[in-house]
N, C-alpha and C positions, 0 to 999 in steps of 0.2 A: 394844265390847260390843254384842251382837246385842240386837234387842226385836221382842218376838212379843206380839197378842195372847190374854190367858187369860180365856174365858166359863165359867161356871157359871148355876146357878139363883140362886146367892148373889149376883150381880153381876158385875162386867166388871175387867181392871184392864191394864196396859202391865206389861210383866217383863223385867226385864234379864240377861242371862245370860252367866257368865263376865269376860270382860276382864281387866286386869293383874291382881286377886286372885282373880279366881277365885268372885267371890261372885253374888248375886240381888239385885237388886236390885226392888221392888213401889210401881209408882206405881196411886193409888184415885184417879179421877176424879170421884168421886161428894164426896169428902172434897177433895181436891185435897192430900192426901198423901201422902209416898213413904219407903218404909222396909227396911230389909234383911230379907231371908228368908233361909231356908235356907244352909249354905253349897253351894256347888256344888263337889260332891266329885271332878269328874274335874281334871284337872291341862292340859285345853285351856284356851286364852283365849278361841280361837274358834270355838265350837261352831254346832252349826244348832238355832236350840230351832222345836219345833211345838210350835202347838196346835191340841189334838183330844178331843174330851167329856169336857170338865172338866176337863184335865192340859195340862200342859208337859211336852212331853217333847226332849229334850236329845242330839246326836247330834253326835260330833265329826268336824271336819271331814278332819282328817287323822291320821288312828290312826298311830301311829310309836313304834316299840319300838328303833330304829339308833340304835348309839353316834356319842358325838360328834356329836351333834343335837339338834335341840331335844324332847326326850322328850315322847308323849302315850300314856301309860302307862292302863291302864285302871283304872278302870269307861271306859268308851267312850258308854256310851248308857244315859241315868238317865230318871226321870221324877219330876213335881214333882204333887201332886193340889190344885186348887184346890175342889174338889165341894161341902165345907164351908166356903168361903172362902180368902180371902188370908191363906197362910199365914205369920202374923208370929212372929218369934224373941223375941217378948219378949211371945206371950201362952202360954195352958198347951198341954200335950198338940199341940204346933207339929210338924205334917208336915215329911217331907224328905224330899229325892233318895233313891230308891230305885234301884239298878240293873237293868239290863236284860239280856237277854242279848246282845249284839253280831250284827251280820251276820255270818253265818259266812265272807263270804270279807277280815274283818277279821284283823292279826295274833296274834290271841290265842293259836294251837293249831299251835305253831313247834316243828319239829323241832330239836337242836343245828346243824348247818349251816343251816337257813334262818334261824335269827337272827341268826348272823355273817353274812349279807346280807338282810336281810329284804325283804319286797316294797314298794313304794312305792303308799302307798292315798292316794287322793284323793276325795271326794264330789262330783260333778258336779251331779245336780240330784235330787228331793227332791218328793214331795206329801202331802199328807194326804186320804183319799180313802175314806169310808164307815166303817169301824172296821181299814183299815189305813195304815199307813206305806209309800208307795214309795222305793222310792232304787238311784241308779244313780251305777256310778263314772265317771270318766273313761275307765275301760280299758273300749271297746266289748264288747270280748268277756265281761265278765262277766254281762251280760244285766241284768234289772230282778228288785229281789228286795221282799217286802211282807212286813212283822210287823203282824200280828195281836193289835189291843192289847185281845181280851179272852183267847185263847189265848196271847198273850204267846212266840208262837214265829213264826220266819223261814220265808219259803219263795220258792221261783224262782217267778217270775211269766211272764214274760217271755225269749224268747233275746235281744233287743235293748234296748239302752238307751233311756231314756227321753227323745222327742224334743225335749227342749228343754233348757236350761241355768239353777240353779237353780232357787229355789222355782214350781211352780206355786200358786195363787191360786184359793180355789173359787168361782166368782161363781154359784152356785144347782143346785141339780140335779145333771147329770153334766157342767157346762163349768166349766171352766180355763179361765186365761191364763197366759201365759209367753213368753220370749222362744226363736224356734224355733231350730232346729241343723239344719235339714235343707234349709236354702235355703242352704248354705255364703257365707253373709255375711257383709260385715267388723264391721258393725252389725246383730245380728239382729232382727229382726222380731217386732213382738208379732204373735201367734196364737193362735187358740181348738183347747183339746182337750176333745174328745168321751172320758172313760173308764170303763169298764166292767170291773169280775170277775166272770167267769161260773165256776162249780161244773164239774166232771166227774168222773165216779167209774167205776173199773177194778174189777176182780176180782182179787185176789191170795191168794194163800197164808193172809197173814193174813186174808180179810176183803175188804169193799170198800171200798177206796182213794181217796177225793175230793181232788182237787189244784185250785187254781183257777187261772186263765190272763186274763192282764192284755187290753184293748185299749182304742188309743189312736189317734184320728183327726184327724188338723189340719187346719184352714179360717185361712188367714192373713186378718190384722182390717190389719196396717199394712204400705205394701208396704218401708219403713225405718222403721228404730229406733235410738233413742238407745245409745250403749253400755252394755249392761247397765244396764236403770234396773231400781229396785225398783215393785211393783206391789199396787196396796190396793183391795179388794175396796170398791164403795161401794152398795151394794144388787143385789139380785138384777138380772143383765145390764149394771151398771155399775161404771166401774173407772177406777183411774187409774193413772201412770206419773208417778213422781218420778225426776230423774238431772241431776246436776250440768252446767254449759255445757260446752262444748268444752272452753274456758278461761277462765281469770280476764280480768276487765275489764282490761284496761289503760290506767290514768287517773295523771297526777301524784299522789302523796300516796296511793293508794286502789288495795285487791287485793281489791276485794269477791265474794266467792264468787256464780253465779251458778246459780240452781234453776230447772229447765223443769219446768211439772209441765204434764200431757197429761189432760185427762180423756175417756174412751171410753165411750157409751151405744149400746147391739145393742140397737135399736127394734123389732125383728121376734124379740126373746130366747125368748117363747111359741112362738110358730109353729117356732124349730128343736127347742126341748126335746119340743115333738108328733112331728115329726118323726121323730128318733132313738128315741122308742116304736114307731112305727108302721114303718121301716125295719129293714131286716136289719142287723145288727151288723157284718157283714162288709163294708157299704157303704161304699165312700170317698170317693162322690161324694153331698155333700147337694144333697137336691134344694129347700130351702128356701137362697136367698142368705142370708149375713150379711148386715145392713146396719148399716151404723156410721157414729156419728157423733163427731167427736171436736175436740178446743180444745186451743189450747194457750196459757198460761200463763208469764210468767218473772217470775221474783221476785229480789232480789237482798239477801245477808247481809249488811249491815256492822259494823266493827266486831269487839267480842272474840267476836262470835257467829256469826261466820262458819266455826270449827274447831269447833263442838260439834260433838256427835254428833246422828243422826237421831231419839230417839223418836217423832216427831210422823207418820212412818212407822206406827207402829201405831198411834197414836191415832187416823187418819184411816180405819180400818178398824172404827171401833168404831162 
């Protein structure tokens, strides 16, 4: 089960979403209690939930309509409103998943022969970014597409996918982190992106036409990286990296799970956000260096708490 965290004006909370039933799970840190919501109506176990003003929103990670598989039938992409609080199943008038409408180059709009072979969808990576949602597949060629969560509709942003692999992480302003795709490593590299949507508008038949168009510039912060660690926002220009050892200990009697967690502070985090104001958008060379500083940390599970699962992943972003 994934956990993301959800702010409002109302408060803060950890939310669980999906896993073997299918449900929500709502931990109150303020309370230091956890209780079920909603149920989560789509039939993935392993979805991507965001969050973004006031909502969880829920995006699965592999849409699949092929027989003789493991079915992820739609709703495909719900959202959950925290606005008025944590919404618990056993107070009144208790919100729920509402669906969305899917990426359209999801399988929902299947001719009779493309469902007897249907396309194979996958979700690579994923951000939450001003009041849209990016997300990019695995299949380069589909390009980068944003829904707009108060027009509540999809649009192509991008002909290229989005340069790194899963979630980016908004550490203030217009930077990210993430781990990059574009240094073909076996272990990628964390890296900072610069992104921005700019407006354009055409003349057409109907009317004039405004489409927006994605960009996205990398400064790598590590020159390696752990395999796929997850990454938690720790104040504006600070950040860390959690990701398991190599491998377990190997001790007589003992397979204690082993956690590196990495923290990174961009000392000079002002001077680039001046920066990217005051330079042209098309720029890909910052003329402010990164500086970064960063530690690193191991910690070690033992015991029956070595196979939980990660919440403490989002609670370290709160």
């Amino acid at each position: 089960m994934p956990f993301v965290t959800a702010r409002s004006e109302q408060g803060s909370w950890i939310v669980g979403v999906g896993g073997l039933r299918g449900g929500t799970v709502i931990y109150d840190p303020s309370t230091n209690e956890a209780f079920p919501g909603p149920r989560y109506q789509a039939h993935a176990r392993r979805a991507h939930p965001i969050s973004l003003q006031g909502k969880v929103y829920a995006i699965s990670r592999h849409p699949s309509v092929r027989y003789k598989s493991k079915f992820d039938f739609e709703p495909w992409f719900e959202s959950l409103s925290f606005r008025k609080g944590a919404p618990c199943i056993y107070g009144d008038d208790c919100p729920y998943w509402k669906t969305l409408p899917p990426p359209p180059f999801f399988p929902c709009l299947l001719d009779p022969m493309e469902f007897r072979n249907p396309p194979s969808i996958s979700v690579s990576s994923y951000a939450a970014f001003g009041s849209h949602i990016l997300l990019s597949l695995d299949c380069k060629e589909m390009g980068t597409y944003a829904f707009d969560v108060v027009k509540k509709t999809w649009e192509k942003v991008c002909n290229e996918s989005l340069p790194f692999v899963g979630q980016a992480v908004h550490l203030g302003g217009s930077l990210f982190v993430a781990c990059s795709t574009t240094q073909h490593n076996v272990t990628p590299p964390a890296a900072l992106f610069h992104m921005s949507i700019t407006s354009s508008s055409t003349l057409a038949a109907s009317g004039k036409l405004t489409t927006n168009l994605l960009s996205v510039l990398e400064y790598p912060v590590a020159a390696e990286g752990d395999p796929l660690p997850l990454f938690c926002s720790m104040g504006k220009g600070s950040f860390c990296s959690i990701s398991l050892g190599s491998c377990r200990q190997i001790h007589e009697g003992s397979d204690d799970t082993q956690i590196i967690l990495t923290s990174f502070e961009i000392q000079n985090v002002e001077a680039i956000l001046a920066s990217f104001q005051t330079e042209s958008a098309k720029a890909k060379d910052l003329q402010v260096p990164v500086q970064v500083k960063h530690q690193n940390q191991i910690y070690k599970l033992h015991g029956p708490f070595k196979n939980l699962p990660m919440p403490v992943i989002a609670s370290l972003s709160m």
